[in-house]
C-alpha positions as CSV (number, residue, x, y, z in Angstrom):
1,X,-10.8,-13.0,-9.6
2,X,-9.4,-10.0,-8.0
3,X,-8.3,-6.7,-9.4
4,X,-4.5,-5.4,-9.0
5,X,-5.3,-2.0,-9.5
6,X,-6.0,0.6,-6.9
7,X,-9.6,1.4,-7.0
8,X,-10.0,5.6,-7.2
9,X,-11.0,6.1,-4.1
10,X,-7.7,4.4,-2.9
11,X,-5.8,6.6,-5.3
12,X,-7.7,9.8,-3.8
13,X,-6.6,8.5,-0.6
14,X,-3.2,8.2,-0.8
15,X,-2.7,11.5,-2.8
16,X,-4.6,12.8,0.4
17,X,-2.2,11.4,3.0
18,X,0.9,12.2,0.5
19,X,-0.2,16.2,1.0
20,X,-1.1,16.0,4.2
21,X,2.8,14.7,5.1
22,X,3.6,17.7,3.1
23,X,3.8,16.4,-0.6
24,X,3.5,18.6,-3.4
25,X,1.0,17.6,-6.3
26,X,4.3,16.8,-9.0
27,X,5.7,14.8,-6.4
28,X,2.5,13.3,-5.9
29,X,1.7,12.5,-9.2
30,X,5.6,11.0,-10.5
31,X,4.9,9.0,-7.6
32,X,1.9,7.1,-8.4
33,X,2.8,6.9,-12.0
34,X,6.2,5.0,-11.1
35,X,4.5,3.0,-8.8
36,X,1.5,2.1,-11.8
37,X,4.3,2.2,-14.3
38,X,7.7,1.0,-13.0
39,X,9.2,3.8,-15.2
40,X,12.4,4.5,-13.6
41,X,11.7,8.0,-15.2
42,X,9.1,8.6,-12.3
43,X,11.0,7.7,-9.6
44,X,12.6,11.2,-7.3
């Protein structure tokens, strides 16, 4: 069976690329909670 959830290496990853295109760490972070969560109250 496979996992659904990003591994966190993956998660370290993709916070990585997100600052290197000039993210800042709130952004960062409501980002990947909407996209665990689906609460609208993450989304920018």
């Amino acid at each position: 069976m496979e996992d659904d959830h990003m591994s966190e290496q993956e998660l370290v990853r993709l916070a990585e690329g997100l600052r290197a295109s000039g993210w800042n760490d709130t952004d960062i972070l409501n980002f990947i909670l909407y996209i665990m969560t689906g609460d609208e109250k993450y989304k920018s």
